[in-house]
DOTIMI-926679 format. One record per atom (N, C-alpha, C): x, y, z. Coordinates in steps of 0.02 Angstrom, whole numbers, padded with zeros to 5 digits, always signed. Example, Ala and Ser with C-alpha at 12.3 -4.5 7.8 and 13.67 -1.06 7.14 Angstrom:
+00660-00284+00390 +00615-00225+00390 +00660-00165+00390 +00642-00112+00354 +00684-00053+00357 +00645+00002+00394 
END
This chain:
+00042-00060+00000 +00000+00000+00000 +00044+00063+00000 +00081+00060+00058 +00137+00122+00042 +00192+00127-00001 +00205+00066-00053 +00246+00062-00140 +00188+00104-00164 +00131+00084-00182 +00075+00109-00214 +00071+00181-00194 +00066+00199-00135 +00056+00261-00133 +00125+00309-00174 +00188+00302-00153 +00233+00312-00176 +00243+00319-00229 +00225+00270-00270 +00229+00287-00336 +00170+00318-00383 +00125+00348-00339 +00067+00355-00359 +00104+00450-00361 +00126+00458-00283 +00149+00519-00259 +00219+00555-00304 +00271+00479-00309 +00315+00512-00372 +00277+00511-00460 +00246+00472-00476 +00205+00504-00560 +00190+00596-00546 +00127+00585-00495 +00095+00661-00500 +00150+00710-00504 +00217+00705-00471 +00266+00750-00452 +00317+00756-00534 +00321+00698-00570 +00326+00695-00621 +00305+00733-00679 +00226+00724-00682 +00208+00752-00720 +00167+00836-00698 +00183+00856-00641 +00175+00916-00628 +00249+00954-00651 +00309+00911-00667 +00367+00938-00682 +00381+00951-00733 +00337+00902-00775 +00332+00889-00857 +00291+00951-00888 +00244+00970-00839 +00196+01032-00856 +00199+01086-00842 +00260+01086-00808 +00291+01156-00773 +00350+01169-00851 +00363+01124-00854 +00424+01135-00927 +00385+01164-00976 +00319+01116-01011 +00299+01146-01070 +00264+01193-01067 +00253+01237-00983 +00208+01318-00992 +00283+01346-00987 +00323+01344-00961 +00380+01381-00967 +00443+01392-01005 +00451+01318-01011 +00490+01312-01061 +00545+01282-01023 +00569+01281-00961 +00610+01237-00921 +00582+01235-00853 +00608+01184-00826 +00607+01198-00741 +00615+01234-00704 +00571+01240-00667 +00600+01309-00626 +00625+01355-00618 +00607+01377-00698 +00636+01455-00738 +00609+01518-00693 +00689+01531-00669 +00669+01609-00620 +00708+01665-00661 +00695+01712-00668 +00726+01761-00692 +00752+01825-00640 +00832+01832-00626 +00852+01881-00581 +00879+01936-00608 +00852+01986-00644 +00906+02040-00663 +00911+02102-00643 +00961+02130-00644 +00984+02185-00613 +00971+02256-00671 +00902+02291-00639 +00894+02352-00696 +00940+02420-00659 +00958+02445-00697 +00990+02517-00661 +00933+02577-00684 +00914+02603-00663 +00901+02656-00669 +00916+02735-00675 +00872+02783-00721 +00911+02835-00735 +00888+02871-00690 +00841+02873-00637 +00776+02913-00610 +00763+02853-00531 +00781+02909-00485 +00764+02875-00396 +00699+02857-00422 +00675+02795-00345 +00631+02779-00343 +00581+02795-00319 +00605+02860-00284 +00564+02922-00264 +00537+02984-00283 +00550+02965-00341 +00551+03030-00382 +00490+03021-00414 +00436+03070-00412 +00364+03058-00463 +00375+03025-00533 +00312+03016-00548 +00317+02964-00602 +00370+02919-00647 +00435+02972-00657 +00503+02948-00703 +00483+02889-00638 +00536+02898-00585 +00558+02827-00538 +00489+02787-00509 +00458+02805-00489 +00380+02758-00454 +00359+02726-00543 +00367+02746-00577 +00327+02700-00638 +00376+02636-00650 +00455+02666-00634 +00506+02611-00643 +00491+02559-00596 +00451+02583-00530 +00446+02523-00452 +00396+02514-00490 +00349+02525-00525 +00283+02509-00517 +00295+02456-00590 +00342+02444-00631 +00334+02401-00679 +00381+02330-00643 +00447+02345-00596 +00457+02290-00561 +00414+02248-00529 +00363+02283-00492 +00304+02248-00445 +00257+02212-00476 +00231+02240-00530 +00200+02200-00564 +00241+02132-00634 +00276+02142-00630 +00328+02104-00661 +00335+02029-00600 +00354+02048-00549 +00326+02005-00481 +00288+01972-00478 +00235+02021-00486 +00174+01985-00451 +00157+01935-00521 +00143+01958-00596 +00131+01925-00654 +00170+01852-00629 +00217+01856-00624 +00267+01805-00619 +00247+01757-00592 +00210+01775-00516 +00199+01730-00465 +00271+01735-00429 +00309+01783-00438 +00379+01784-00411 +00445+01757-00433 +00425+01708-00482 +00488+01694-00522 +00531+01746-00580 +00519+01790-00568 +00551+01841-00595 +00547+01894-00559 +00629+01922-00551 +00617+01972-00520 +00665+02021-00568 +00637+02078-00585 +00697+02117-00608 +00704+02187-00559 +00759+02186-00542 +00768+02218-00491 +00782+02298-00507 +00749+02335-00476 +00769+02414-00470 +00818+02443-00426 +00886+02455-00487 +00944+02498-00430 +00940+02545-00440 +00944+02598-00376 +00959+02671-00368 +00989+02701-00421 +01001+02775-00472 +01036+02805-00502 +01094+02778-00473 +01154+02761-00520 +01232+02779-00509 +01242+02705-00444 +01182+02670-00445 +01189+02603-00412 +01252+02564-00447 +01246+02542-00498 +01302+02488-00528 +01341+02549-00602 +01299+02587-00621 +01318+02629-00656 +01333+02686-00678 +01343+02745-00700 +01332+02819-00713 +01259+02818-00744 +01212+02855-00708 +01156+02876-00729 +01140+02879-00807 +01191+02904-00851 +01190+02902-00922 +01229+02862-00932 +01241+02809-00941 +01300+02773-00956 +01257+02705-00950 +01210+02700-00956 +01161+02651-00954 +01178+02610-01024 +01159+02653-01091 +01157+02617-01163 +01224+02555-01162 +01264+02579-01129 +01349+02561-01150 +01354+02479-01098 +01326+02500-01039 +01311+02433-00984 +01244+02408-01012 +01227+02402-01035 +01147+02365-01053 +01196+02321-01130 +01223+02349-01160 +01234+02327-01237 +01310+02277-01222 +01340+02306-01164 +01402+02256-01134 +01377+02193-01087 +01302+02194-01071 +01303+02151-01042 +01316+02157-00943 +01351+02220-00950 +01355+02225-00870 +01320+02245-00834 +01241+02269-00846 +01175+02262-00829 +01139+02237-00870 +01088+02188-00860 +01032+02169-00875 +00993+02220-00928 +00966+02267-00869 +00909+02304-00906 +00923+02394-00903 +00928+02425-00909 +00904+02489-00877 +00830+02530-00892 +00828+02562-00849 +00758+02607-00853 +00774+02681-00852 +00737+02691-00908 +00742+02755-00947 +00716+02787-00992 +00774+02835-01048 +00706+02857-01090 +00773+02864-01151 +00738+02852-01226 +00808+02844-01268 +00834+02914-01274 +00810+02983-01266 +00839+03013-01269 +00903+03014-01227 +00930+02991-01176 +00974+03006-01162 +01032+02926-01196 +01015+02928-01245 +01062+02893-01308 +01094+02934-01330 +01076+03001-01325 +01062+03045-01398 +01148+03062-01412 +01199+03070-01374 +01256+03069-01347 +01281+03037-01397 +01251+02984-01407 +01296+02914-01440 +01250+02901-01515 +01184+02921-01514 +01153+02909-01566 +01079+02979-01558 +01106+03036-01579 +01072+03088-01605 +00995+03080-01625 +01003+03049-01662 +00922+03042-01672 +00868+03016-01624 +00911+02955-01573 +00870+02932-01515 +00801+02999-01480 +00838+03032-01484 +00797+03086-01454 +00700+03099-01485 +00717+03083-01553 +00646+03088-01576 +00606+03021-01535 +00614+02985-01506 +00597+02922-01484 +00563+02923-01398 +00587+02990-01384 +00550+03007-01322 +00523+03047-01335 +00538+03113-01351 +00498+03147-01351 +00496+03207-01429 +00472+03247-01450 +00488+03302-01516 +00457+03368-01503 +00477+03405-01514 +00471+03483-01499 +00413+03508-01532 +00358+03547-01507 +00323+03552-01545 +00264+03496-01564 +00261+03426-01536 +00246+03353-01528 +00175+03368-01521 +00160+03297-01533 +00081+03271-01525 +00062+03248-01434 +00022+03248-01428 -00005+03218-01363 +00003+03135-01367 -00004+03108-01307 +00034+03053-01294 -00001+03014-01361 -00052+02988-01330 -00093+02949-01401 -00039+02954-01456 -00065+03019-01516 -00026+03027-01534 +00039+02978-01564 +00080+03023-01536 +00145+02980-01524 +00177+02932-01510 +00135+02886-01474 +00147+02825-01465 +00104+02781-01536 +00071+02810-01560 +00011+02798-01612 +00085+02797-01696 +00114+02829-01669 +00168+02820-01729 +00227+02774-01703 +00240+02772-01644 +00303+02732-01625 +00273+02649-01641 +00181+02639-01631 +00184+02535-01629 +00143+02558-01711 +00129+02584-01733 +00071+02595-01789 +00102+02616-01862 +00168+02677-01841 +00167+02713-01881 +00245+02716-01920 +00277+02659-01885 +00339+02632-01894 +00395+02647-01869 +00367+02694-01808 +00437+02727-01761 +00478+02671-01737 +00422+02611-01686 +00471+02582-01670 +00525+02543-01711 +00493+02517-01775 +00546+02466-01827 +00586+02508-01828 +00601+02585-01841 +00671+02628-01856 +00699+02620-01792 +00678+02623-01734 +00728+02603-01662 +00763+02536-01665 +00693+02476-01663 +00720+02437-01665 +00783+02413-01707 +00780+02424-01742 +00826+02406-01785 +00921+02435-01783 +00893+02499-01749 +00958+02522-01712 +00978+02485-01635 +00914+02487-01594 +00958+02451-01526 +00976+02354-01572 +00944+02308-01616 +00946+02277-01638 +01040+02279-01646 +01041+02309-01694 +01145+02309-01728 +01167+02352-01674 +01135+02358-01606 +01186+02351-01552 +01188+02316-01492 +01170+02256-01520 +01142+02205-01464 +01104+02226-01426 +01037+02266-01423 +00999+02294-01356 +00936+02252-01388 +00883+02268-01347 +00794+02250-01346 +00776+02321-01323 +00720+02342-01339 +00711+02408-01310 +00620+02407-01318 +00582+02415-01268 +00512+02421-01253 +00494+02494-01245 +00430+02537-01257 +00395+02604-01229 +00383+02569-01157 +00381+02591-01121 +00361+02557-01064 +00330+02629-01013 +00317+02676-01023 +00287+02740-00997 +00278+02791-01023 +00242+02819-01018 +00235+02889-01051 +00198+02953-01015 +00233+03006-01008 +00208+03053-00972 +00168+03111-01027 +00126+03141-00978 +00093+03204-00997 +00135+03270-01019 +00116+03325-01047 +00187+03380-01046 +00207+03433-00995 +00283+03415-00995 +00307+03454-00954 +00300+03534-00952 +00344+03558-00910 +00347+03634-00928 +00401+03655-00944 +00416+03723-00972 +00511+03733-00994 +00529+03780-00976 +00537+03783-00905 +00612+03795-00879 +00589+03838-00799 +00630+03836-00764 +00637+03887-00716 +00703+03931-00700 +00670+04006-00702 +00712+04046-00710 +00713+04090-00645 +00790+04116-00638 +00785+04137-00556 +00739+04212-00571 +00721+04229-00641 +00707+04295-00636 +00657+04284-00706 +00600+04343-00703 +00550+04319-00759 +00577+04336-00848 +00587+04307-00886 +00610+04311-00943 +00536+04352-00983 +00570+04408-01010 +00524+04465-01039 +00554+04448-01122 +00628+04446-01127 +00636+04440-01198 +00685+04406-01208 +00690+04381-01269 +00758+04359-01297 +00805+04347-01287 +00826+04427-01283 +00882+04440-01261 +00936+04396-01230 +00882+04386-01152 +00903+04357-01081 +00922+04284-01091 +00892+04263-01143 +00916+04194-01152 +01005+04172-01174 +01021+04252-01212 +01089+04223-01232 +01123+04231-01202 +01187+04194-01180 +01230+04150-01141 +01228+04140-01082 +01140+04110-01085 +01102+04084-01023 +01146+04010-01017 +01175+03993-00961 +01194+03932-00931 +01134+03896-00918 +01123+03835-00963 +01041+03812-00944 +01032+03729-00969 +01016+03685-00908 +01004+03630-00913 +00954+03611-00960 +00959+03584-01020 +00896+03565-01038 +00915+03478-01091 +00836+03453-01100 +00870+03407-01141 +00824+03411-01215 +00882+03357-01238 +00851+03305-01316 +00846+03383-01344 +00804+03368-01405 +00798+03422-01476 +00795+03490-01453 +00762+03496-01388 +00740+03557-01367 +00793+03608-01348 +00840+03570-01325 +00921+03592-01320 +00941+03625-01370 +00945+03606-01440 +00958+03637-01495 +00925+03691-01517 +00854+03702-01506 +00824+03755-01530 +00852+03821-01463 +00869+03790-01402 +00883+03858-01379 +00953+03877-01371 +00991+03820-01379 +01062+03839-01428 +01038+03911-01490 +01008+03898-01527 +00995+03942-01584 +00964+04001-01552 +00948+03987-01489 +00908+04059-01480 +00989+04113-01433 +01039+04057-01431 +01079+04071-01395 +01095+04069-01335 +01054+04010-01284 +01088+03994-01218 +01137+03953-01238 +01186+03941-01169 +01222+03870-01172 +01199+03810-01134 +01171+03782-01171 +01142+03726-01130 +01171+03656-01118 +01176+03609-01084 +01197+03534-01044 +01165+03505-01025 +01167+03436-01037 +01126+03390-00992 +01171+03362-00957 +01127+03356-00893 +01111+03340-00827 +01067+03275-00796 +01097+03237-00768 +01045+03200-00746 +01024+03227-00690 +00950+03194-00658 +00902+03215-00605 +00969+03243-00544 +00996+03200-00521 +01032+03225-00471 +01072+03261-00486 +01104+03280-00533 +01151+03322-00544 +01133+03401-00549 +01064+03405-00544 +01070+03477-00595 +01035+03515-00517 +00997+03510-00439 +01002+03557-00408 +01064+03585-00395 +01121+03541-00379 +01188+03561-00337 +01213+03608-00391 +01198+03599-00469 +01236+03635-00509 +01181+03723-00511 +01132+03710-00496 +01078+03774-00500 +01107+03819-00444 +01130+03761-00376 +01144+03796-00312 +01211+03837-00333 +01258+03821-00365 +01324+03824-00367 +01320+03899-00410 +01293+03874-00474 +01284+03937-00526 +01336+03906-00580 +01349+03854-00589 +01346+03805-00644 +01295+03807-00690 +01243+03818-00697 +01169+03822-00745 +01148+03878-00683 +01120+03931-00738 +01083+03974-00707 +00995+03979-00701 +00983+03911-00745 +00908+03903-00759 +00927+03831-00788 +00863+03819-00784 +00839+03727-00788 +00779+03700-00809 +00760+03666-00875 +00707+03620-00865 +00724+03554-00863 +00663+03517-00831 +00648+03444-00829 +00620+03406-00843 +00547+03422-00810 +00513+03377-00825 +00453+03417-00791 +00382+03385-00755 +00323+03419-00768 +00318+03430-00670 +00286+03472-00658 +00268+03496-00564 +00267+03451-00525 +00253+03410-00528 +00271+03346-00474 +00339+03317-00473 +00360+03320-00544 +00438+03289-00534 +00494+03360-00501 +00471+03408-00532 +00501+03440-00533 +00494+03467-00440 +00449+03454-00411 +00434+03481-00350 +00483+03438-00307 +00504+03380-00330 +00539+03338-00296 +00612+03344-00292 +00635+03379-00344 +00678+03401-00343 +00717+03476-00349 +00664+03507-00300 +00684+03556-00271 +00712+03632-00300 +00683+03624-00369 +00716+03675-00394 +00672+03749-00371 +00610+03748-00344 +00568+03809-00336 +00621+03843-00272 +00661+03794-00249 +00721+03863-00180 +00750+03880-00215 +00749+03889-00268 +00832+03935-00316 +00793+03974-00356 +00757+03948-00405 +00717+03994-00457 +00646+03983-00450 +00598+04038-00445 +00566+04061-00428 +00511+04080-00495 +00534+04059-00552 +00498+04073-00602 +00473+04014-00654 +00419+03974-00656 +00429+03936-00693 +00389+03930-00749 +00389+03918-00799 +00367+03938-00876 +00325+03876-00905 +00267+03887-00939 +00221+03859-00985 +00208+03878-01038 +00183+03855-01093 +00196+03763-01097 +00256+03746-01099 +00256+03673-01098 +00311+03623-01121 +00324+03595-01189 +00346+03667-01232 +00352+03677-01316 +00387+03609-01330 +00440+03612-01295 +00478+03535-01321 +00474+03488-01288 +00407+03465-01258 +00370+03388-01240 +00317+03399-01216 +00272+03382-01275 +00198+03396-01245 +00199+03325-01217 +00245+03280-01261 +00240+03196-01218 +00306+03172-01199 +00326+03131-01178 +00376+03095-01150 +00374+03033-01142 +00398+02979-01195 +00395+02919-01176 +00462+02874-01139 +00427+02840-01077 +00487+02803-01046 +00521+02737-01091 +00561+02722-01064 +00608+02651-01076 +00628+02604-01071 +00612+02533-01077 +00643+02494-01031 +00696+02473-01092 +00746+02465-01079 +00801+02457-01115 +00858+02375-01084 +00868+02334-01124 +00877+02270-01112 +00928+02233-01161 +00989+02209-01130 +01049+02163-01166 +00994+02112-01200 +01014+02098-01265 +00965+02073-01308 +00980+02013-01293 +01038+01987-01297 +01065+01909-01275 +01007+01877-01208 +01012+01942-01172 +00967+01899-01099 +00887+01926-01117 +00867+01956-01166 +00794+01943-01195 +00803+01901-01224 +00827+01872-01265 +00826+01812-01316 +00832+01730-01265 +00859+01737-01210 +00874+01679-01177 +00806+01679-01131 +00743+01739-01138 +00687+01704-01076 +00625+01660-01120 +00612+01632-01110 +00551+01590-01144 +00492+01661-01157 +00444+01613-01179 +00393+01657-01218 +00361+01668-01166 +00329+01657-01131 +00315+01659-01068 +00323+01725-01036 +00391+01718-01010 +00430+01769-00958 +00420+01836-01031 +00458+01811-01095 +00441+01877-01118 +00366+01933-01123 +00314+01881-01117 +00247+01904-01113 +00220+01955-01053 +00237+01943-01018 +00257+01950-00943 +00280+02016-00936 +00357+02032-00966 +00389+02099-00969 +00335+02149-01021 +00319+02108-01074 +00271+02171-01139 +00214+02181-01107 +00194+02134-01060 +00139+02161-01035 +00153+02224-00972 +00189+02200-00937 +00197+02241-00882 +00198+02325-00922 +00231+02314-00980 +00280+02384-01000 +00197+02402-01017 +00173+02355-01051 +00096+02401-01074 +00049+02430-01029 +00065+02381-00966 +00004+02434-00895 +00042+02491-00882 +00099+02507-00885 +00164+02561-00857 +00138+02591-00885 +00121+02592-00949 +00111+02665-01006 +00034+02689-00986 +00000+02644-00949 -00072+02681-00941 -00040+02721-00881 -00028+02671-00840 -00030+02682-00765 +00002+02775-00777 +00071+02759-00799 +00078+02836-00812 +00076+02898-00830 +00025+02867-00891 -00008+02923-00912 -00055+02975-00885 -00066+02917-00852 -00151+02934-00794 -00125+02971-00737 -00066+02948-00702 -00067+02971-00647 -00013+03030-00673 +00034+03063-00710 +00062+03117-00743 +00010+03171-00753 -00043+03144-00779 -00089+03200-00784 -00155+03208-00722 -00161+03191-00684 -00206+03194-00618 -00181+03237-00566 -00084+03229-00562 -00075+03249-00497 -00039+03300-00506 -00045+03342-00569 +00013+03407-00592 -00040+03474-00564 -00109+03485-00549 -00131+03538-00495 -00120+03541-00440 -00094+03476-00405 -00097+03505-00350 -00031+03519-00341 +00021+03498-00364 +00104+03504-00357 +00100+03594-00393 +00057+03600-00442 +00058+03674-00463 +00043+03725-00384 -00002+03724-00353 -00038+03747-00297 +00002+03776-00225 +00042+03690-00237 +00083+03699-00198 +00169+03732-00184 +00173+03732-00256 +00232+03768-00271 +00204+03843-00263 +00158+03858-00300 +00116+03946-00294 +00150+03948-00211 +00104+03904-00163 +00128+03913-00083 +00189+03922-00072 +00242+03926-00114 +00322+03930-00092 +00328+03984-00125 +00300+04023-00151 +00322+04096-00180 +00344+04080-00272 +00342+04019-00287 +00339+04019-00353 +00278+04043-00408 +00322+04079-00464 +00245+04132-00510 +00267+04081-00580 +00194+04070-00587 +00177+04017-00652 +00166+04076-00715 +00231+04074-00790 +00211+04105-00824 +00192+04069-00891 +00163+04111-00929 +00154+04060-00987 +00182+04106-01056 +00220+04078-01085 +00243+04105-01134 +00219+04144-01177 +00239+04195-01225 +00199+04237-01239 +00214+04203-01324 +00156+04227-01371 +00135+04191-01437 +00200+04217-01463 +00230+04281-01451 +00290+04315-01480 +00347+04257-01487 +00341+04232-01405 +00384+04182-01384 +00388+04109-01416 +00320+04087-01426 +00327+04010-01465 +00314+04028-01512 +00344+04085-01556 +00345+04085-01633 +00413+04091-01631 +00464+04112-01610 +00535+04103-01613 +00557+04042-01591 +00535+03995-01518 +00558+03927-01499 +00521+03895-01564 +00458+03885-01616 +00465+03860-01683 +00474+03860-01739 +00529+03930-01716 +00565+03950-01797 +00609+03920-01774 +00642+03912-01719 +00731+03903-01698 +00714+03795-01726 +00646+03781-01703 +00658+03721-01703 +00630+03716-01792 +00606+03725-01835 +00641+03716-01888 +00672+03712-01934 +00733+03776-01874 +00797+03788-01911 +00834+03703-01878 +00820+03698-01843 +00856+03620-01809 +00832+03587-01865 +00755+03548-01852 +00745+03507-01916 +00773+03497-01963 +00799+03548-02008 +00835+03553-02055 +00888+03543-02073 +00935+03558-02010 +01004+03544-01988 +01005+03477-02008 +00978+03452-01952 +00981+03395-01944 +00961+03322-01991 +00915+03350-02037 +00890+03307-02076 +00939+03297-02131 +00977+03370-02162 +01018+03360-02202 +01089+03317-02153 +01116+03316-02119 +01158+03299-02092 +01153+03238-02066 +01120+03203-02031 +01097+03138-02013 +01051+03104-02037 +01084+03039-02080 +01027+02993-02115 +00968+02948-02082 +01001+02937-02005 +00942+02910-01973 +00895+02956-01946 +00904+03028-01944 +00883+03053-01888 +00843+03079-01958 +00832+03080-02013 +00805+03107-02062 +00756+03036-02092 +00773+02990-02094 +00733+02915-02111 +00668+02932-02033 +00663+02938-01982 +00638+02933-01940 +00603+03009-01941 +00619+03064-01935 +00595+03098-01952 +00520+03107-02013 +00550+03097-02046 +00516+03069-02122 +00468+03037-02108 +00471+02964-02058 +00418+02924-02048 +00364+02966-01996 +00385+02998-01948 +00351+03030-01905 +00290+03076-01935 +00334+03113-01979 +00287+03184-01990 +00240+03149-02039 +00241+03095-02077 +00206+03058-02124 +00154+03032-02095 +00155+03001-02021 +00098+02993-01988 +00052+03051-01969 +00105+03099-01931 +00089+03170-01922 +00012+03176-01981 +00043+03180-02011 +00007+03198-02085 -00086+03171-02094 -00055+03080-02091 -00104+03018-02093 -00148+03047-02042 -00132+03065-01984 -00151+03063-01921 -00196+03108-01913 -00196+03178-01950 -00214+03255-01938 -00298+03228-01961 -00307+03191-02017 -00375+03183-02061 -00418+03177-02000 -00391+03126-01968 -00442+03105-01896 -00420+03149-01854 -00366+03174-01828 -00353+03213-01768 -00407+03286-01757 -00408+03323-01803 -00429+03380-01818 -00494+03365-01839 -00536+03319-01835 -00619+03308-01827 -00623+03269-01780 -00600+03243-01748 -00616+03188-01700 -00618+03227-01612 -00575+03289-01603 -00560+03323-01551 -00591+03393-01566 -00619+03407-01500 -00638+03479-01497 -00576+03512-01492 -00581+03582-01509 -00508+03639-01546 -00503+03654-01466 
END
């Protein structure tokens, strides 16, 4: 009776092992990888969307996968992500491709574009409209995997210790800014740098950058820039959207079963709601509360975003003649742009 049971007890254990292989693809396939991140995990939406795609990555799992979230400058330099993700000496990082742009210029159209569509939109050309095949195909011939995995609402551009009336004041403004938008105020004549999140109060405090944009009132509340400058400016000409990143050594995407990969595309696809939603819900009251610290909300004057979109399609131009990818992608963009307007412009109230 107890042979019988036994072998009754090793089959079931058998073939619960046998059926654990063919949903997964092996035994007791756990997945441990180490993501670095460009953005704390405290930081509004950029870092909480990065915790919030680990957790659910977790939980999907049932726990056999964990990909882990390290601090900025944890295993890597905050920008220095592309170079450890494609070597293999991180797993994954979390981010946004503009800060490729260093190493590959055009990346930048891939988060965000000056002058841009609303999220929809834009993401409506990156799975629809052939943005992503022009990425892919670049992180592809550099050993990467690369997912949208968030997308924010638009930011604002810039805070200034003093209210900007004209022009003028902008040239040889010391001024943090990023991706394309950088270039158009190059042309208007600041000097501008990027900065990662942590880097750029100590440099505001110092007088290293005398003005700064980032990102939208909640992120930006977190990092403290309303104690230095006191002025901060609307709209966000160069990102009405912002899409995040999960960025991944292709070798260790190619080695998880179909499964585990389902798992990550899904997670990345709740990330992009989750953050859309909550980017745009919680930017009144971070507005409100900055007003409470003595910060004055201005909004650019029409004078003003007719020169930030002359300067940007003096860039366009630059750039299109000069860079073949950044002009192939381009090309595809504004072509949706185009496709897109028939429905955009009847489908939405003005």
């Amino acid at each position: 009776m107890r042979l019988t049971k036994l072998l009754k007890t090793t089959a079931l254990a058998g073939l619960v092992g046998l059926t654990s292989m063919a949903i997964g693809g092996q035994a007791d396939a756990k997945v441990r990888w180490k993501m670095q991140s460009t953005f704390g995990s405290k930081l509004s939406i950029l870092g909480e969307t990065g915790k919030h795609f680990e957790n659910l990555v977790k939980e999907l799992s049932g726990g056999d996968m964990n990909i882990k979230f390290f601090e900025p400058g944890a295993l890597v330099p905050s920008l220095e992500g592309f170079d450890a993700a494609k070597a293999g000496s991180v797993d994954a990082v979390w981010g946004t491709a503009g800060y490729h742009a260093g190493k590959i210029p055009a990346m930048s159209l891939f988060t965000a574009v000056p002058f841009g569509p609303r999220a929809s939109e834009l993401l409506g050309w990156m799975e629809y409209g052939g943005g992503a095949a022009i990425k892919n195909k670049v992180m592809d011939d550099n050993g990467l995997k690369a997912f949208n995995c968030g997308i924010i609402a638009p930011e604002t551009s810039g805070w200034f210790k003093e209210p900007i009336t004209s022009t003028d004041q902008l040239k040889g403004l010391k001024m943090r800014f990023f991706g394309m938008g950088a270039k158009v105020m190059t042309k208007l004549g600041a000097s501008t740098q990027l900065l990662s999140a942590a880097d750029i109060y100590p440099a505001l405090e110092r007088g290293v950058i005398q003005a700064t944009e980032f990102s939208m009132p909640s992120i930006d509340k977190n990092l403290g820039f309303y104690q230095i400058a006191k002025h901060n400016y609307f709209p966000g000409w160069h990102q009405q959207s912002s899409i995040l990143e999960l960025l991944m050594n292709k070798g260790k995407w190619e080695a998880l079963n179909k499964q585990q990969q389902t798992i990550i595309k899904t997670a990345c696809d709740a990330s992009i709601a989750w953050s859309l939603i909550r980017s745009d819900a919680i930017q009144a009251d971070a507005m409100a509360w900055m007003q409470g610290k003595g910060v004055t909300l201005h909004d650019w004057s029409p004078e003003f975003i007719a020169k930030f979109r002359a300067g940007w399609d003096a860039v366009v131009k630059e750039e299109v003649a000069k860079d073949p990818l950044f002009a192939t992608a381009y090309a595809s963009y504004s072509a949706f742009r185009k496709k897109y307007k028939v429905w955009g412009d009847r489908a939405y109230l003005k």
